[in-house]
N, C-alpha and C positions, 0 to 999 in steps of 0.2 A: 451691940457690944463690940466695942473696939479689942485689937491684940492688944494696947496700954492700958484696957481693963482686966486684963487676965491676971491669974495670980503666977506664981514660978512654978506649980504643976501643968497647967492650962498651956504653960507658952512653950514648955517642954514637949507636952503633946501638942501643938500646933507645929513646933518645929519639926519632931519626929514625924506627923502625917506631911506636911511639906520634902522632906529627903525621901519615903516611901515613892512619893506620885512622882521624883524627882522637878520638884517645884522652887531648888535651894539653890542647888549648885549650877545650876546651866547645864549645857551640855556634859561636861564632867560627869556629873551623877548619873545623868540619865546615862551616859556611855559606859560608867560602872555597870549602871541597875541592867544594863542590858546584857551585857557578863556575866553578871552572876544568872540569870534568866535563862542565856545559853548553856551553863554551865550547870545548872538544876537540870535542864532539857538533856544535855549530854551525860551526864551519870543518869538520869532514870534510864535511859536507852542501853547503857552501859552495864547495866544492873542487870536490864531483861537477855541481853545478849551472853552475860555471865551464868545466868542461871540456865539456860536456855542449853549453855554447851556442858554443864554440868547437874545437866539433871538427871534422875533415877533412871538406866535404862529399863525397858519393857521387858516384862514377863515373856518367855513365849514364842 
């Protein structure tokens, strides 16, 4: 099955898994996807060092 067999849902999802694997845009994308990837990595880090200096102190 060809992409010019798809119907307009199918090539929507062909497109949207193509931007995902960065397979669209060239570099570009993938220089995004890698931004946003560092930038997920940097707030969860950010999150545990947040809770981390405001957590419950110890009984005791």
């Amino acid at each position: 099955m060809s992409y010019a067999d798809y119907g307009p849902l199918g090539r929507w999802l062909e497109f949207g898994i193509n931007v995902h694997l960065g397979q669209e845009f060239g570099l570009t994308n993938q220089l995004f996807l890698l931004a946003v990837c560092i930038a997920i990595i940097v707030m969860c880090v950010a999150a545990g060092v947040i809770w981390w200096k405001r957590r419950p102190a110890r009984q005791g």
